[in-house]
N, C-alpha and C positions, 0 to 999 in steps of 0.2 A: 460500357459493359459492367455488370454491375460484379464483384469478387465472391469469389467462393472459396468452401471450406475447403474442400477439392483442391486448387491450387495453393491454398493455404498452408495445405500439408505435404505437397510436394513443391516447395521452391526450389526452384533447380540452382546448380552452382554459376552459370551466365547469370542469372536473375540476380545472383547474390552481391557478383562481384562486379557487374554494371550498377547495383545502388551505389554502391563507395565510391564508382568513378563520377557516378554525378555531384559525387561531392567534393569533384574536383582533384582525386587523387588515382595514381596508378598503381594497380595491384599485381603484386607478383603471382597472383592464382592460390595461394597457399589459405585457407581459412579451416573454421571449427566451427559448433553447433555449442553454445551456451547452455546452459540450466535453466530456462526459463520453460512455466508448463504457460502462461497464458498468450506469450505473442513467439514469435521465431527470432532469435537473438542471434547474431554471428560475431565473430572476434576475423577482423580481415586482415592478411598483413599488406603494406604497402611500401613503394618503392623509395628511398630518399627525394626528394626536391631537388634536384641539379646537384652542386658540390655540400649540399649542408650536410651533414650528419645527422642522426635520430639524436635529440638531446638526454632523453631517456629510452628503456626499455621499452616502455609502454605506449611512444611515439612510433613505433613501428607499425603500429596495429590501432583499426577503427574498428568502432563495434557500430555491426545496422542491424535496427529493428522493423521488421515486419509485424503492423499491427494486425492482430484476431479482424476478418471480416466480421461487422456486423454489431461491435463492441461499443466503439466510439464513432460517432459523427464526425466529421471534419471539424467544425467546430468547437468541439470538449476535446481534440488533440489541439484545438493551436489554443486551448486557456493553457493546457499543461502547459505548452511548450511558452509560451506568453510567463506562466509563473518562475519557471526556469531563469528566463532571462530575464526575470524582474529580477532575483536572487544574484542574478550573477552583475549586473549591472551594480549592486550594493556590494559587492563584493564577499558574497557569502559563497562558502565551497561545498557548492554542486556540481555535478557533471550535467552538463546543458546540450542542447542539440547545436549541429552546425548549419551554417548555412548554406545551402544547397543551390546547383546551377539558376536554379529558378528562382533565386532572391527569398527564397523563403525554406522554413526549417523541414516542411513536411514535402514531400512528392506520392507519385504513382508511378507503382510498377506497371509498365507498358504490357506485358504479358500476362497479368493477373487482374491489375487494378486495385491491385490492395496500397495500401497506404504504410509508406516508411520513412526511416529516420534514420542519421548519423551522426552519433557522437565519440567526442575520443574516449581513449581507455585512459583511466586512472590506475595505479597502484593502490590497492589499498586490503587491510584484511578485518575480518569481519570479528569483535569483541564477542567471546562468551557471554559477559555482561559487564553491564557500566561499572567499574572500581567507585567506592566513595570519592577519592580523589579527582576522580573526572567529571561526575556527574554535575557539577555547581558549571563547569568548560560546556559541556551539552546542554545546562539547564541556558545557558547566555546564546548557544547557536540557536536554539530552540526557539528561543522568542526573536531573535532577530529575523528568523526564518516568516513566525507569525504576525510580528510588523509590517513584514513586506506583502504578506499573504493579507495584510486587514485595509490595504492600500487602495485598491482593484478589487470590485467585483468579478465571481465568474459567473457567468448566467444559466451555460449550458451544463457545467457538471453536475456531477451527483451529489444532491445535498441528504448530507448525515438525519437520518430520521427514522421513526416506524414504518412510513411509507416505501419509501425506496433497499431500505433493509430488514424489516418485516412483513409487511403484509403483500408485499410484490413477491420477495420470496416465497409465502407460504403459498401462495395462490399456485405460482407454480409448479411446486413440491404436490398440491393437490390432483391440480390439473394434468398431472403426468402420472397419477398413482406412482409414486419414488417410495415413498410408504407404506411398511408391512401393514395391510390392514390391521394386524390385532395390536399397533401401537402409536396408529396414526392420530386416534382421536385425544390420545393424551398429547403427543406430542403439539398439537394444532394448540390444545386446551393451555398450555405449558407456556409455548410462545406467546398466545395470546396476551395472557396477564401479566406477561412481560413488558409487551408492545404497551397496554393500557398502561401500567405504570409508567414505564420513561418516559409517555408522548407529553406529558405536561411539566416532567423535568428539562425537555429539550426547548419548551414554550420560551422564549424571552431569553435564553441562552445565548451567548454571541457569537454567531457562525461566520466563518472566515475561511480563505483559499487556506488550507491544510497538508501536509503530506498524505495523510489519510492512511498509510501501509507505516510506519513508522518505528519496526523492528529493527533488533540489533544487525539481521540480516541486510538491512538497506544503511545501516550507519557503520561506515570504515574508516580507516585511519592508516596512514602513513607520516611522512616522516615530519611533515608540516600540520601533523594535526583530523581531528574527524572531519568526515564530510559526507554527503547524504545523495546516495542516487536511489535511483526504479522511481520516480514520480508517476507512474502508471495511475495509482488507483488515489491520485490528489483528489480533494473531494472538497466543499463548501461541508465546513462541520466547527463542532467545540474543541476548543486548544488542546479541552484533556484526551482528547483522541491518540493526539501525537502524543501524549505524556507517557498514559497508562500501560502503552505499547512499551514504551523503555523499560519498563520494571522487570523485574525480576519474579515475581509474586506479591502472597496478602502479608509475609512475615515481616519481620523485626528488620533483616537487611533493605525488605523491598521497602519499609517506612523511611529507614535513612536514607537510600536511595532518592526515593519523593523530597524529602526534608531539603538535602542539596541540590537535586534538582530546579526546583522551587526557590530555592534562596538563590542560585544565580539567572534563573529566569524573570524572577522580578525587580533585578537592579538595570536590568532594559523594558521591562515590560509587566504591565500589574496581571497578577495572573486570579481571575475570579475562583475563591476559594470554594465556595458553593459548589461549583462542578463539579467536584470529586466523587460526590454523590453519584456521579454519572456512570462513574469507572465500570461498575460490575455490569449495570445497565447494558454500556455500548461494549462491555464482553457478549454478553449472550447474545445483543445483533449479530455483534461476525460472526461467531459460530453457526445461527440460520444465514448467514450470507455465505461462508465458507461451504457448510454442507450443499448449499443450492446451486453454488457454483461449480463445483464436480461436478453435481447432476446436469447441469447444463454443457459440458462438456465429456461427459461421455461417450460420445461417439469418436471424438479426436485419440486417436490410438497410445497415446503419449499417456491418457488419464486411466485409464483401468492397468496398466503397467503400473503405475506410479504409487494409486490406491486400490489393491485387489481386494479389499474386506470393505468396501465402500457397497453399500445396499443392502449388506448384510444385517440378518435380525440382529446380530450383536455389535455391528457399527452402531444402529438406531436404536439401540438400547443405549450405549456408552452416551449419544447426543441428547436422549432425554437425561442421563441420569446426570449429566451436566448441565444442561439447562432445568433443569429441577435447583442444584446446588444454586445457580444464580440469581434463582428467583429468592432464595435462602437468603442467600447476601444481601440482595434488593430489599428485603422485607426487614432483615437486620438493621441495613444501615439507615433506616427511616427510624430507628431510636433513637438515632442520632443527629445532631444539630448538622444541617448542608454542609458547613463550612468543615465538619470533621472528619478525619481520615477515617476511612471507612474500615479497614480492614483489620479492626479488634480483636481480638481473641475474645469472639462471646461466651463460648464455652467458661473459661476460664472466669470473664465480668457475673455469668451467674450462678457460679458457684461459691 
């Protein structure tokens, strides 16, 4: 049976709390519904183990994910889940999947067919943004993370490109009329000359297993330090992917921010300075990845909730008048030598 959106979106609470027991534990009934808008995330609580005690809070409770029908192949969940525990094998702190009755990390829900997972809960809380003092600590997790990630090919996931992040998107943004007519032809026009410039920055760049989602949202900390969950949208891409996601912005803090980043990333790992150039580039991809991604999930009742000015002429104004601005950047930082931080104060160098 092949899964549907339909039962996608009604998981009942038996469906929920027989995934956790396949994962070998007993649940007291008691769960919640997570924050996630792309897959169905639950927080379970479970029973002790015979006399042991929970060691922590956070041992009382599994979190199972229900993946989106239709998203990933069996096979681009078990690279993620394969990168996971390349990671944790090194001992880098991720939250990894567990292993399940069935000797392996992924299963099926018998009543849906959809595909899930359990991992434990971590404590941990999400940084505003990286203090200078930390950043060089993230810039050393960061490449250890990309060491392991340049170890192993992954074959099936999504490699960072124009193709898989622009012109797949635009085609579908087309093919769906999602686009005011009277700003559709800029906008196409806009991306376009985006696409065409980065596709030969991305030529010969070194692509590798990635985080690929690598906001301060997915980097937490507690009491032993940061650590990096949601591997969801791990991708075959450039290092500066996970980089450029950490900053803060193009200003004076987000340079020293790079600065230390950078200086503890490359006492594990050489980090190709060239790429930087990339930065503004692989902004305006996700922005047509992001926008495209709504649009392909608007029917799921969770997304027009979430974003009620999404379609509107003046959402799609805001997206061109942004991807305008990056073409700006893009065109700017071509003054400049690859290896140089891109984000200058031009105004200020031409006057």
């Amino acid at each position: 049976m092949q899964p549907t959106l339909h039962s996608f979106y009604e998981i009942t609470p038996d469906r929920i709390l027989a995934a956790v027991e396949f994962a070998g534990f007993s649940c007291t009934g008691r769960f919640f519904q997570l924050n996630s808008m792309e897959n169905r995330v639950y927080e379970v609580e479970i029973e002790p183990t015979g006399d042991s005690p929970f060691k922590t809070p956070s041992d009382r409770f599994k979190i199972v994910k229900f993946y989106r029908p239709g998203r990933w192949t069996l096979e681009q969940l078990q690279e993620e889940h394969q990168f996971l525990l390349d990671l944790v094998a090194d001992e880098i702190p991720v939250v990894a999947p567990l292993i399940l009755k069935n000797e392996r990390t992924i299963a099926v829900d018998e009543g849906s067919s959809i595909f899930f997972a359990v991992f434990p809960k971590m404590g941990g809380r999400a940084p505003d943004e990286i203090a200078l003092d930390q950043a060089d600590w993230i810039g050393r997790l960061l490449a250890r993370i990309h060491n392991v990630g340049a170890a192993r090919p992954a074959r099936h996931r999504l490699k960072m490109g124009v193709e898989a992040f622009g012109f797949t998107n635009l085609q579908y943004l087309e093919d769906n009329d999602v686009l005011p007519i009277d700003l559709k032809d800029q906008y196409y026009d806009v991306a376009q000359e985006i696409c065409d410039i980065v596709h030969p920055w991305l030529q010969g760049t070194e692509s590798i297993r990635i985080h690929g989602d690598c906001h301060l949202g997915n980097l937490l900390w507690n009491s032993q330090g940061p650590f990096w969950v949601d591997f969801d949208d791990m991708m075959v891409g450039p290092p500066a992917q996970d980089v450029w996601l950490l900053l803060s912005g193009r200003d004076e803090h987000a340079r020293k921010q790079l600065h230390k980043l950078l200086a503890g990333y490359e006492t594990l790992r050489p980090f190709d300075r060239s790429s930087l150039r990339l930065i503004e580039a692989l902004r305006a991809l996700r922005y047509i990845h992001y926008a495209t991604w709504i649009a392909k999930r608007w029917k799921d009742p969770f997304f027009p909730r979430a974003f009620p000015h999404f379609g509107t002429s003046d959402y799609w104004q805001r997206q061109l008048f942004d991807l305008k601005e990056q073409l700006s950047q893009m065109n700017k930082s071509m003054r400049f030598a690859p290896d140089e931080w891109p984000y200058e104060d031009f105004d200020q160098d031409e006057n």
